[in-house]
C-alpha positions as CSV (number, residue, x, y, z in Angstrom):
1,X,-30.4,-11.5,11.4
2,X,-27.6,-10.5,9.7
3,X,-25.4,-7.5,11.5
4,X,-22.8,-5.3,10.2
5,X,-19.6,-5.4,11.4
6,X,-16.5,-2.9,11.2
7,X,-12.5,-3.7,10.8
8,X,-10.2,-0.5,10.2
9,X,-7.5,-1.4,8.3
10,X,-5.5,1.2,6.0
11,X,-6.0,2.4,2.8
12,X,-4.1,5.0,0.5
13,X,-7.0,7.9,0.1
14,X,-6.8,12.0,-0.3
15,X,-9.0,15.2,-0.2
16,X,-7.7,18.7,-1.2
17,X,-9.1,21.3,1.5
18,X,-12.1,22.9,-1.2
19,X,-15.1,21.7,-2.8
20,X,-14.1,23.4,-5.8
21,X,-11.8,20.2,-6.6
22,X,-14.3,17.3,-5.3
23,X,-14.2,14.9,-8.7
24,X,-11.8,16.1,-11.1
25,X,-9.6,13.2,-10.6
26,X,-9.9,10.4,-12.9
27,X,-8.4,6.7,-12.1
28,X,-6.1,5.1,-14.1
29,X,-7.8,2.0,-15.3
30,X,-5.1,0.9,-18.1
31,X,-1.8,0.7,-15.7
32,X,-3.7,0.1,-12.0
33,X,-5.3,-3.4,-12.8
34,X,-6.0,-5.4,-9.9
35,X,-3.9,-8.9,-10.7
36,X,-3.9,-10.8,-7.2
37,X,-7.6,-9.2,-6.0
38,X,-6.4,-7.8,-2.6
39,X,-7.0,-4.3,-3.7
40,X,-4.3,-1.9,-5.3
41,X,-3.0,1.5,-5.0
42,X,-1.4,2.8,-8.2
43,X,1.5,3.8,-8.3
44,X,3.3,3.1,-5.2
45,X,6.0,5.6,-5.8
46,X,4.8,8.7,-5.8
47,X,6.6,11.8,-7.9
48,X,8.9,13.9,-5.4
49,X,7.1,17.4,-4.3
50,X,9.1,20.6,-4.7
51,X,8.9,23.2,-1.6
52,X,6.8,26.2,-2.4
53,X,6.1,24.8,-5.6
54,X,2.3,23.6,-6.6
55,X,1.8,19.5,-6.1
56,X,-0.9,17.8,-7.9
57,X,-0.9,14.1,-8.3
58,X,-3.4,11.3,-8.9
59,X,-3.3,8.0,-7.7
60,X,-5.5,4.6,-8.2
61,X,-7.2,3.3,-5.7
62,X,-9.2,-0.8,-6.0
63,X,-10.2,-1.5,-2.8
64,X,-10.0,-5.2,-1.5
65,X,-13.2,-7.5,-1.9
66,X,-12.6,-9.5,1.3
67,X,-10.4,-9.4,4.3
68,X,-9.3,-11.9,6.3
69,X,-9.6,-12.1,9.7
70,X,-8.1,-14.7,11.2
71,X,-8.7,-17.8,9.2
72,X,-12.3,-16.6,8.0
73,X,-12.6,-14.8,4.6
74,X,-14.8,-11.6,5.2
75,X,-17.1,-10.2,2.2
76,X,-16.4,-6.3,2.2
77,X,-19.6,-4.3,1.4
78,X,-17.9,-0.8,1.1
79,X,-15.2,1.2,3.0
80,X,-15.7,4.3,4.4
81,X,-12.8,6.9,4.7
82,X,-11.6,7.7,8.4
83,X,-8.5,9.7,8.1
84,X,-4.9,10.5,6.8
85,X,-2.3,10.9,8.8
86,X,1.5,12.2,8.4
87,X,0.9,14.4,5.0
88,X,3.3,16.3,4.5
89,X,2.8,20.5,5.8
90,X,0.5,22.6,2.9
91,X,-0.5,19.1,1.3
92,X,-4.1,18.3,1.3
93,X,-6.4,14.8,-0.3
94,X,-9.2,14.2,-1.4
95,X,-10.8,11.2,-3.4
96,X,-13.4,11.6,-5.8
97,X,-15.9,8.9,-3.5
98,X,-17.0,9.3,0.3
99,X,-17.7,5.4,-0.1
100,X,-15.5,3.1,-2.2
101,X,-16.8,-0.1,-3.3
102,X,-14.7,-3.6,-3.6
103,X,-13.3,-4.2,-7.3
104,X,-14.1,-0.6,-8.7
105,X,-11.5,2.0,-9.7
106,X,-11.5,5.3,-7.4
107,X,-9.4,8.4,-7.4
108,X,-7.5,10.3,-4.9
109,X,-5.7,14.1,-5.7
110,X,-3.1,15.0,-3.6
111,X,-2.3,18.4,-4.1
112,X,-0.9,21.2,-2.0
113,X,1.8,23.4,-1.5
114,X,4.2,22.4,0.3
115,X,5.9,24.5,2.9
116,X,8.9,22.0,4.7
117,X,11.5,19.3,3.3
118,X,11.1,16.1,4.7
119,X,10.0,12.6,4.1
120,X,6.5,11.7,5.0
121,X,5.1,7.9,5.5
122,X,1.3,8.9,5.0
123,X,-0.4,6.4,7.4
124,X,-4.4,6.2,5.8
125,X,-7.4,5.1,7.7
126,X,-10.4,3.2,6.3
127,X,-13.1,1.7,8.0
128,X,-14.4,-1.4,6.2
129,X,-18.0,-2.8,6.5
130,X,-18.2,-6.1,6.6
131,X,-20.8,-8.3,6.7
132,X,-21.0,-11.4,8.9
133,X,-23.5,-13.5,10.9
134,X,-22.2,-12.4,14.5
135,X,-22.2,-8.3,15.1
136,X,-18.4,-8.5,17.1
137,X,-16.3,-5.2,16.1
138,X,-12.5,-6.0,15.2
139,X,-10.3,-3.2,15.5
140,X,-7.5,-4.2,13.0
141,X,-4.8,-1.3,12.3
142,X,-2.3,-2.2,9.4
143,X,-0.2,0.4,7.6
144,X,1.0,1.8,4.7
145,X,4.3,1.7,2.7
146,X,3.2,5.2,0.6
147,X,6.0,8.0,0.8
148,X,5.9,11.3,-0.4
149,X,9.0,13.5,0.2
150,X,9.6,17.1,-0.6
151,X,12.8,18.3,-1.6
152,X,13.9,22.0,-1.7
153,X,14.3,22.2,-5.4
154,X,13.4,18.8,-8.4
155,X,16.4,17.9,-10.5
156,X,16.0,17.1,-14.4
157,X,14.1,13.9,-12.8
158,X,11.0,14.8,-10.8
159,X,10.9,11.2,-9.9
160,X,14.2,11.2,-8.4
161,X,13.3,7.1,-8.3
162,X,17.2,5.6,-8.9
163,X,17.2,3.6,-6.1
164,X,16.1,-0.4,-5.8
165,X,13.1,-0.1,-3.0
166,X,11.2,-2.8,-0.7
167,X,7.9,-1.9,0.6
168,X,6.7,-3.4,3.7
169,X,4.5,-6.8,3.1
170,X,0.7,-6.7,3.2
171,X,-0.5,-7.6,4.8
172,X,1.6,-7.8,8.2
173,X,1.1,-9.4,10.6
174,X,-0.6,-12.3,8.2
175,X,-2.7,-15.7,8.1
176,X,-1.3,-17.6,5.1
177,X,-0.5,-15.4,2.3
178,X,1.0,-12.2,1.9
179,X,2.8,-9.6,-0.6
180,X,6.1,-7.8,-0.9
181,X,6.4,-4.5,-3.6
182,X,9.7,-3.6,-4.9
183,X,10.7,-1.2,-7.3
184,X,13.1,-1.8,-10.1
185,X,15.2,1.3,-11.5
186,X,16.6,-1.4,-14.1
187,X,16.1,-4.8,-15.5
188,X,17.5,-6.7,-13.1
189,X,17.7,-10.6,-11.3
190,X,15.4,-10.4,-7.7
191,X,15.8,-13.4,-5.8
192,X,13.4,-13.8,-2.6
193,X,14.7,-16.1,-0.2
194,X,12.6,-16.5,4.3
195,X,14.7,-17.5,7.5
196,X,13.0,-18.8,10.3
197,X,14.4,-17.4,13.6
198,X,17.0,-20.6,13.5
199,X,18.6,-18.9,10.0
200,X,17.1,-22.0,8.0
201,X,15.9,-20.7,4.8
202,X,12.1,-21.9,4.1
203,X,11.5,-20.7,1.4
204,X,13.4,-18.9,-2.1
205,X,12.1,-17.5,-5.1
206,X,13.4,-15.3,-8.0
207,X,12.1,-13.3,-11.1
208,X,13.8,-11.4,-14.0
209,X,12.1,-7.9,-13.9
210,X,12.6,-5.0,-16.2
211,X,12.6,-1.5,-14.6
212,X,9.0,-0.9,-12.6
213,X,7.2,-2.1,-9.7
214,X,6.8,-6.0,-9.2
215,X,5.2,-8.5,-6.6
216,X,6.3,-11.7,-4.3
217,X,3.4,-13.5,-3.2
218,X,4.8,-15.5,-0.4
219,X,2.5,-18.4,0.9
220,X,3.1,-19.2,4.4
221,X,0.7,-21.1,5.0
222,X,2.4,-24.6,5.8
223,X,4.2,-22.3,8.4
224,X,4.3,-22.1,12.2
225,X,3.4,-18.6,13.7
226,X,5.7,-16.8,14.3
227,X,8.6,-14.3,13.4
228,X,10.4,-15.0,9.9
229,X,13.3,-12.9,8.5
230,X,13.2,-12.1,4.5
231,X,16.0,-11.1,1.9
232,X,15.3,-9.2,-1.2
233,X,18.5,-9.5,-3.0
234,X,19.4,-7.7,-6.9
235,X,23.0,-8.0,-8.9
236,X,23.8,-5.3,-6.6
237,X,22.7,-4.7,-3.2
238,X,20.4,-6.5,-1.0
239,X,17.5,-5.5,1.4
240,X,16.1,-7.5,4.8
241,X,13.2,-7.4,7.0
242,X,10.6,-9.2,8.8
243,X,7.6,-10.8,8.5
244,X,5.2,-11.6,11.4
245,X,3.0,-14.9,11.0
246,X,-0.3,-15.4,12.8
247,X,-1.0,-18.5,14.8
């Protein structure tokens, strides 16, 4: 007999503190399309908050169908919301689903006012239900590359977005294949190039972007575990991190 089994992984979610908002969100189904079916959060940057000034945003979410654990694909049944941490002071969320269901749109309102400057990380919670032949609970914690900062007053851009940005990769550590996020002020040349821990590049990849938010899908599969070093390099500046392989 078949059990039910739960992994807690991360997920970009929201709840404003009254029921008088539960469900006036509605997801953005034309821009928020699920391409690579391992869930997506629309849009990754989100606008900059003013202090003492009203917030109210929507984002996307599609949760994942599957998850891999290990080398074995798990079937998701539904995810249940745990928590949200590191919101920012006076800034509540709240999606318009207690239960979100693989490959269907959801909203989440973020809305607030907030009440100190600073740049928060919001680090979500999820629960995911999976189900398996053998009831063993995995306890896997992943995070999220969401920021929302609050700024004491917005300029003529609310977006304040004029920066080339790297998210972290998701996921991280990973099996075979994960995926990078940047975001593109301009249209620009991204090249993608891995290090091993010798410095000997194993892999290199590059795309011409216009101005938005695009995907690497690095497969590392043919890899040894282990630590890897990446570059994510534009006409102008460059950005590095790491990448953590599974065995």
């Amino acid at each position: 007999m078949k059990r039910i089994t739960i992994l807690a992984g991360m997920l970009m979610v929201g709840i404003f503190n009254t029921l008088l908002l539960s469900g006036q969100c509605v997801p953005d189904t034309v821009n928020c399309i699920d391409i690579d079916n391992p869930g997506e959060i629309c849009p990754l940057i989100l606008p900059v908050a003013e202090l003492d000034s009203l917030y109210d945003e929507t984002v996307t979410v599609i949760p994942p169908g599957s998850f891999l654990f290990g080398e074995t694909q798990l079937n998701i049944l539904h995810i249940r919301i745990d928590s949200v941490k590191n919101m920012p002071p006076g800034i509540d969320y709240f999606p318009n689903a207690d239960i979100l269901y693989p490959d269907t749109a959801y909203c989440i309102q973020l809305t607030g006012t907030p009440t100190e400057v600073g740049v928060d990380t919001l680090a979500i919670y999820i629960t995911a239900m999976v189900d398996i032949l053998e009831g063993v609970e995995y306890q896997v914690v992943d995070d999220t590359s969401l920021v929302l900062k609050v700024v004491e007053v917005l300029g003529t851009d609310p977006y304040k977005v004029t920066e080339f940005q790297v998210f972290q990769n998701v996921p991280n550590p990973f099996s075979d294949i994960t995926r990078l996020a940047c975001y593109s002020p301009v249209s620009d040349r991204i090249e993608l190039r891995v290090y091993n821990m010798l410095g000997v590049q194993v892999y290199q990849e590059t795309d011409h972007v216009v101005p938005g938010e695009h995907y690497f899908k690095f497969d590392g599969s043919e890899l040894q575990g282990g630590t890897y070093f990446y570059q994510v390099k534009t006409s102008e500046t460059y950005y590095t991190g790491k990448l953590i392989k599974s065995d």
